[in-house]
PASEBA-1860 file (N, C-alpha, C; in nm, 3 decimals):
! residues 157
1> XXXXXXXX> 11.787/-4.777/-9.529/11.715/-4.781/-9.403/11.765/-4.672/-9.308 ~ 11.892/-4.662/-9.309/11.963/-4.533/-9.186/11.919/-4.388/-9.267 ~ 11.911/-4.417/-9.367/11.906/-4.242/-9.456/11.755/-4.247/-9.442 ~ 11.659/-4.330/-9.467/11.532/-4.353/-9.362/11.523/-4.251/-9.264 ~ 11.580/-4.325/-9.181/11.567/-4.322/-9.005/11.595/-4.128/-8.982 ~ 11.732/-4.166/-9.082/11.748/-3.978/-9.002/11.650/-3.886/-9.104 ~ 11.615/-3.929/-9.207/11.496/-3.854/-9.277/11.406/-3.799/-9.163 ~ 11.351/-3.919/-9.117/11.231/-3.920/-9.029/11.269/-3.824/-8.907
9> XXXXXXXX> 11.356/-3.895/-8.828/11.409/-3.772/-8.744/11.390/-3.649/-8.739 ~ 11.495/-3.619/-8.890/11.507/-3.458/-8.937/11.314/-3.379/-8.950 ~ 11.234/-3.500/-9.004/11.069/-3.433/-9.008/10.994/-3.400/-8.874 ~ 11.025/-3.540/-8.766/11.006/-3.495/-8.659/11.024/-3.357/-8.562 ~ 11.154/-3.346/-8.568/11.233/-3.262/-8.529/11.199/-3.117/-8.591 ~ 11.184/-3.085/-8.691/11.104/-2.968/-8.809/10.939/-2.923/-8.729 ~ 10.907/-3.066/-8.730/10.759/-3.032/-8.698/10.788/-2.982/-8.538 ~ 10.841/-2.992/-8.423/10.878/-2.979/-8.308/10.916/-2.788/-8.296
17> XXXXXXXX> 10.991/-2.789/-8.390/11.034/-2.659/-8.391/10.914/-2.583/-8.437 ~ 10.858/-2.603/-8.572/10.720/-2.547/-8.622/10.624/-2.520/-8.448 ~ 10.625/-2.639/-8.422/10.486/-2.632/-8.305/10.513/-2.545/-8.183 ~ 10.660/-2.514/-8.171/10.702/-2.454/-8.085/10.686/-2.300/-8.118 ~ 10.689/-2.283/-8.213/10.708/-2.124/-8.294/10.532/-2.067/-8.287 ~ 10.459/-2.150/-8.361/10.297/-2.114/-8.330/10.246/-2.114/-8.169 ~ 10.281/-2.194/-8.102/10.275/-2.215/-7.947/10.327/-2.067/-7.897 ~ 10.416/-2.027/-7.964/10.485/-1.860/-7.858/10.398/-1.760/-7.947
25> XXXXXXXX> 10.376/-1.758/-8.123/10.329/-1.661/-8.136/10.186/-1.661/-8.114 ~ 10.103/-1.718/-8.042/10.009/-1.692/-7.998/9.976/-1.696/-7.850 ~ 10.092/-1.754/-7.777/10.156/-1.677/-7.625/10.162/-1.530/-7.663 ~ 10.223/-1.477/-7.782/10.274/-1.327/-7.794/10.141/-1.251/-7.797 ~ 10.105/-1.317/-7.891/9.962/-1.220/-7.889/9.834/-1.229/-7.809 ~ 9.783/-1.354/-7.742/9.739/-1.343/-7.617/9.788/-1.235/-7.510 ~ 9.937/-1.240/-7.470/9.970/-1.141/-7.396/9.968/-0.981/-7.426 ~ 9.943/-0.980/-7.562/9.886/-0.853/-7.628/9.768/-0.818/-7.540
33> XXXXXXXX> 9.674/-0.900/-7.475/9.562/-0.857/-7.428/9.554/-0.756/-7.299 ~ 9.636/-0.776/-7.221/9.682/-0.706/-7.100/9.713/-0.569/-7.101 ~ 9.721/-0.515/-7.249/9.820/-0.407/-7.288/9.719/-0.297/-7.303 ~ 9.751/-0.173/-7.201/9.652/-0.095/-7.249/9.727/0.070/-7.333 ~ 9.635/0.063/-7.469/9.687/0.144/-7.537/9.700/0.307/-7.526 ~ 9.623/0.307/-7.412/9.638/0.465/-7.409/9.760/0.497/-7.271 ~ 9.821/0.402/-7.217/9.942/0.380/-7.108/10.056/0.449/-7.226 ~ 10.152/0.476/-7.153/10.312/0.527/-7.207/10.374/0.392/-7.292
41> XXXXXXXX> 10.476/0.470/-7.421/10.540/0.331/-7.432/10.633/0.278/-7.350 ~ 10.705/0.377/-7.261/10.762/0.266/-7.161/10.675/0.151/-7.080 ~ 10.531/0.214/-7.039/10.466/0.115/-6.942/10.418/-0.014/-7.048 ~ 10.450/0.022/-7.187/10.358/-0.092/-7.266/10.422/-0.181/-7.279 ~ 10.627/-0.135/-7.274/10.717/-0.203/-7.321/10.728/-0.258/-7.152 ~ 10.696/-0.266/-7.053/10.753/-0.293/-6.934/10.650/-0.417/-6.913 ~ 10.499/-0.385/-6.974/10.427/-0.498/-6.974/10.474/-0.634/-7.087 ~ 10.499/-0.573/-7.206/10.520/-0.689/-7.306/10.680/-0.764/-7.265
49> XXXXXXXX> 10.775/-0.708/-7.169/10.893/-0.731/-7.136/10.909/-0.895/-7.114 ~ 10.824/-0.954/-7.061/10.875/-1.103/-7.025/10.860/-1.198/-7.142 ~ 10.735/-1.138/-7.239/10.730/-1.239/-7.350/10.823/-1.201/-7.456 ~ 10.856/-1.079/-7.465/10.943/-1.033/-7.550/11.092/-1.117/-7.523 ~ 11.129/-1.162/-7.399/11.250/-1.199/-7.385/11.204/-1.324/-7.421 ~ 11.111/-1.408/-7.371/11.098/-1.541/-7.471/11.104/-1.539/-7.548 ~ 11.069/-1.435/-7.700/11.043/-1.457/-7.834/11.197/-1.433/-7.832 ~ 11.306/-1.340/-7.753/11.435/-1.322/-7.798/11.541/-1.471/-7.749
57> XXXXXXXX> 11.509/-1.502/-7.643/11.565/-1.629/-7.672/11.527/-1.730/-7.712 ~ 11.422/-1.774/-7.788/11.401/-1.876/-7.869/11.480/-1.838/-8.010 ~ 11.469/-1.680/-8.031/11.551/-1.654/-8.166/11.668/-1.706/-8.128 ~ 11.744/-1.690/-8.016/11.884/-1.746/-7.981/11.891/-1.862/-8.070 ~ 11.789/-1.944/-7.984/11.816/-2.090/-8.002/11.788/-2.130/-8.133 ~ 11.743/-2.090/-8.247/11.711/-2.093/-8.367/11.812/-2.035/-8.418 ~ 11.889/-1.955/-8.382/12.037/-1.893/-8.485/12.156/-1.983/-8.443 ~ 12.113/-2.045/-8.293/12.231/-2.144/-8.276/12.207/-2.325/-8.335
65> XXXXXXXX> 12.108/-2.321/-8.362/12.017/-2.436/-8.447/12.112/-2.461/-8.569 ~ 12.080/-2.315/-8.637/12.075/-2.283/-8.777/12.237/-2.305/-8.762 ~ 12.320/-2.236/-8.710/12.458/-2.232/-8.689/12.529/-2.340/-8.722 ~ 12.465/-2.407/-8.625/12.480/-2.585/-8.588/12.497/-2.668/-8.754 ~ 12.394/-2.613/-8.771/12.355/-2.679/-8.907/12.445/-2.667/-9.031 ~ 12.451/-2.550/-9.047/12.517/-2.446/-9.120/12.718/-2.473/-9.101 ~ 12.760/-2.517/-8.984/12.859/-2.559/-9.010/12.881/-2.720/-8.988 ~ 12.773/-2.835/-8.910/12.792/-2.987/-8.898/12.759/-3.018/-9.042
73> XXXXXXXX> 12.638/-2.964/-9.162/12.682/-3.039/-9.257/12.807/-3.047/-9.329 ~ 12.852/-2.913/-9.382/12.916/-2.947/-9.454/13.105/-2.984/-9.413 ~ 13.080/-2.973/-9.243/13.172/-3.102/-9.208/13.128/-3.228/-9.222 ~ 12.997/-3.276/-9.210/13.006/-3.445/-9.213/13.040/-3.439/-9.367 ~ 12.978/-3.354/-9.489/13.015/-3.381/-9.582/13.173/-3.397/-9.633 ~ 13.239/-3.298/-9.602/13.357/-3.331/-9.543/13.453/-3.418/-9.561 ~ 13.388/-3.545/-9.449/13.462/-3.646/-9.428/13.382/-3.769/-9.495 ~ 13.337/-3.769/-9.524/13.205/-3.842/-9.628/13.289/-3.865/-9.736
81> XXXXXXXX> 13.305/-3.747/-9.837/13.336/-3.721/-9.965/13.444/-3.607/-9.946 ~ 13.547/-3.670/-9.942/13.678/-3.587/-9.939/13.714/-3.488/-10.043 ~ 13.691/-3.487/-10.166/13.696/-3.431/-10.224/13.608/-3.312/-10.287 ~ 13.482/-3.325/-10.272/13.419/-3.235/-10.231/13.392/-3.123/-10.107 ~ 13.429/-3.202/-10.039/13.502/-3.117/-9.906/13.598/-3.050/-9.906 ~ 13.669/-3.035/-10.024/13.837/-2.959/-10.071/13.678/-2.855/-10.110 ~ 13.628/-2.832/-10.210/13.583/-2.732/-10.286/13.482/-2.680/-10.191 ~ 13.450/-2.721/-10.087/13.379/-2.657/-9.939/13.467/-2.548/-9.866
89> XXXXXXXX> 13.585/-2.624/-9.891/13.692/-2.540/-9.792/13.723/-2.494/-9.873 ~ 13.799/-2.440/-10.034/13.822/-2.368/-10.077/13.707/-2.233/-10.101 ~ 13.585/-2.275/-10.077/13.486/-2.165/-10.089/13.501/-2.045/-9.948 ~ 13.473/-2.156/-9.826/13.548/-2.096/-9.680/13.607/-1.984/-9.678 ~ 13.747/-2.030/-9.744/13.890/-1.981/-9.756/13.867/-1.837/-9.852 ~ 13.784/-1.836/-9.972/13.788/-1.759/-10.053/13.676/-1.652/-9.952 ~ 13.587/-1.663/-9.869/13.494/-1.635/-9.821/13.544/-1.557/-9.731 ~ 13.642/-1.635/-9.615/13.740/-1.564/-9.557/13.785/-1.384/-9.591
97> XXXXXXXX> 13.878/-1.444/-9.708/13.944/-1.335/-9.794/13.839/-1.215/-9.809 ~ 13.762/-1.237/-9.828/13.632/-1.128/-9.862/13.635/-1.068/-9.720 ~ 13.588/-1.129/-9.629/13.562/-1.075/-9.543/13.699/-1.001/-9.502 ~ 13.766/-1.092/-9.486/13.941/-0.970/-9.417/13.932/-0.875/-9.525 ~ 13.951/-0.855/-9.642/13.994/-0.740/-9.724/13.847/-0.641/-9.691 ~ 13.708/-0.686/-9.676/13.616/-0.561/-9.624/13.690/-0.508/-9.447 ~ 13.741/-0.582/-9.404/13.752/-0.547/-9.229/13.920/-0.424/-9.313 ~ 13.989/-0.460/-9.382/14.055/-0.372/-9.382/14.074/-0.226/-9.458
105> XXXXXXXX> 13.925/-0.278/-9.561/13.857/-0.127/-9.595/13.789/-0.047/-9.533 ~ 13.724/-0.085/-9.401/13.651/-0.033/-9.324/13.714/0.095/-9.218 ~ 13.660/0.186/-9.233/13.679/0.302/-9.155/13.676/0.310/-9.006 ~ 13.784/0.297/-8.911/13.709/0.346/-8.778/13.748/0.422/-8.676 ~ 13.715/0.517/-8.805/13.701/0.713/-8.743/13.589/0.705/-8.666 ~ 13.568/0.746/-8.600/13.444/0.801/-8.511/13.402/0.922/-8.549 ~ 13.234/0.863/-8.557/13.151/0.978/-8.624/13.086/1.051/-8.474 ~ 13.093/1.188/-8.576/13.018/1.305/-8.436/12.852/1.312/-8.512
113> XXXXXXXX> 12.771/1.234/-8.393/12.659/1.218/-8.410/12.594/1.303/-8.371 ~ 12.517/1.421/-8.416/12.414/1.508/-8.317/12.373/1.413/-8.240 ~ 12.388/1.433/-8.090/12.260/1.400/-7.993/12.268/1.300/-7.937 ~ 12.431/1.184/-8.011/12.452/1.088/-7.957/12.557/1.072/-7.867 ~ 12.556/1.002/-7.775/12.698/0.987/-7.697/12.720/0.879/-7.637 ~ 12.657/0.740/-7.689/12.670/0.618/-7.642/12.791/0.562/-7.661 ~ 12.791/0.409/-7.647/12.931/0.306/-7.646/12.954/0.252/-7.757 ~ 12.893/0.267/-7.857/12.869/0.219/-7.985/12.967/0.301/-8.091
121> XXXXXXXX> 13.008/0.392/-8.081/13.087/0.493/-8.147/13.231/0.444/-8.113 ~ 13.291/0.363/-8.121/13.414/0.312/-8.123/13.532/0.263/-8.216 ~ 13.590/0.209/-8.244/13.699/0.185/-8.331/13.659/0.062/-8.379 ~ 13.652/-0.040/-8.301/13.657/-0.187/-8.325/13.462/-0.183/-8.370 ~ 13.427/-0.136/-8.330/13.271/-0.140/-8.372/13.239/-0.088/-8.529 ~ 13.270/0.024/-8.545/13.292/0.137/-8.701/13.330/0.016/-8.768 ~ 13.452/-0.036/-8.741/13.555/-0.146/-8.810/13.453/-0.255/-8.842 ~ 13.398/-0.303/-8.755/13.364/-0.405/-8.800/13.190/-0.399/-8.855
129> XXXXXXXX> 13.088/-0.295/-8.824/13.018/-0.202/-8.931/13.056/-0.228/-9.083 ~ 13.193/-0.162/-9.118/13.206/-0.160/-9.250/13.244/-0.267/-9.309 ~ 13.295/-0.340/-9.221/13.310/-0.478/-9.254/13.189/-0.587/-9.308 ~ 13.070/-0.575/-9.249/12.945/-0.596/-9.302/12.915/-0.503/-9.378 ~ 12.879/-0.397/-9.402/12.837/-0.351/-9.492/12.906/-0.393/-9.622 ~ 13.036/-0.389/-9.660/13.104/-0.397/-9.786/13.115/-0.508/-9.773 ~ 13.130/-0.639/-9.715/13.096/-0.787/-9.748/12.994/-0.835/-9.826 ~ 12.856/-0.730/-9.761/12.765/-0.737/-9.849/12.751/-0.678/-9.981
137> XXXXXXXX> 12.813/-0.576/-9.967/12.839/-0.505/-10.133/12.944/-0.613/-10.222 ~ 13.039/-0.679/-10.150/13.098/-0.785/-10.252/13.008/-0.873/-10.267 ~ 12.970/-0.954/-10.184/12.862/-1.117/-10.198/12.757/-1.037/-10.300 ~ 12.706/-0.957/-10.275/12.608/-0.888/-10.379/12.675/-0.893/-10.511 ~ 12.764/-0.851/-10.546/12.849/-0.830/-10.634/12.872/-0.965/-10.707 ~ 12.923/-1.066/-10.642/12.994/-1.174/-10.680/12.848/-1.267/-10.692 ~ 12.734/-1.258/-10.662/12.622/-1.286/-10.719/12.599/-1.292/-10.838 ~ 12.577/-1.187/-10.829/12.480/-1.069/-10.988/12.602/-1.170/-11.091
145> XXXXXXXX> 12.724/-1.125/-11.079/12.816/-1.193/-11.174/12.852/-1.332/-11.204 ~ 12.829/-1.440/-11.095/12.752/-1.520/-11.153/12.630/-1.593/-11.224 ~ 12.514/-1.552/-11.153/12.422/-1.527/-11.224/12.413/-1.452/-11.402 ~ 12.443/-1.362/-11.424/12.519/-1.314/-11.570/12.609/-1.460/-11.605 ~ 12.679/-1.471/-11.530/12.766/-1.583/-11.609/12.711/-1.697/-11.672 ~ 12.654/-1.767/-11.559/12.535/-1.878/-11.600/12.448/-1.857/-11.677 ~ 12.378/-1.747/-11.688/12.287/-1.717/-11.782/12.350/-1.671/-11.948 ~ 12.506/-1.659/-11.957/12.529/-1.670/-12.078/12.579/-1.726/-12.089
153> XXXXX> 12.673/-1.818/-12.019/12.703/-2.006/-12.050/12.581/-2.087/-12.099 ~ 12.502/-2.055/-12.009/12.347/-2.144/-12.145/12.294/-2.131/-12.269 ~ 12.302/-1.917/-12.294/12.271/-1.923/-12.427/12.358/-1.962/-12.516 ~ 12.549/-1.971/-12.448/12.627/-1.997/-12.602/12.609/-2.160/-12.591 ~ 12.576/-2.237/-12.495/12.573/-2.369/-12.538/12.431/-2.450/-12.621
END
């Protein structure tokens, strides 16, 4: 009956977010109407400016949703099932590691950009740049190689 209840919830709640998302993108494009195309793109971007910041903070609130989500389950799981919660946190932990060993491969020389001279060209920024980039070249990596793995653990069994 409770695994019920929050079922239902969780559908409610889905459909809420759904209705909210069609509700702005056709706020977005209604306000498309106002826009005249032969104006500058600054004047086009100065008109679309207020809905544009709605569509950017609703993304907020959908990455802090997702966030939410993304770390309350697999704490309630957690404490639920203790032991499966060891092999949650050992994934974490190993996840971790990936990420520190890309932050300490990462370069942050500062590049001489033709033409650029913004705030973005920094140490701690470069650093942490390469830090995503080669996280993703490992998780990519450590994919593909499972995938291969699984797929020939089935044919020898």
């Amino acid at each position: 009956m409770k695994q019920n209840i929050l079922v239902r919830i969780g559908q409610y709640f889905f459909y809420l977010l759904m209705a909210v998302c069609v509700v702005l993108i056709v706020l977005f494009y209604l306000s498309n109407q106002n826009t005249n195309p032969d104006d500058s793109i600054a004047k086009q971007m100065v008109d679309f400016g207020p809905m544009m910041d709605i569509m950017i903070y609703w993304v907020y609130i959908l990455l802090g949703i997702a966030i939410l989500a993304a770390v309350g389950i697999p704490l309630v799981g957690m404490i639920t099932n203790p032991k499966r919660g060891l092999k949650t946190l050992i994934s974490v932990v190993i996840l971790g590691v990936i990420l520190f060993a890309a932050y300490q491969l990462g370069s942050g020389e500062e590049l001489e950009l033709a033409g650029y001279s913004g705030p973005d060209n920094i140490y701690s920024r470069l650093k942490l740049t390469d830090m995503v980039i080669f996280s993703v070249y490992a998780l990519l990596g450590v994919s593909i190689l499972s995938l291969l793995y699984s797929s020939v653990s089935k044919l020898l069994k």
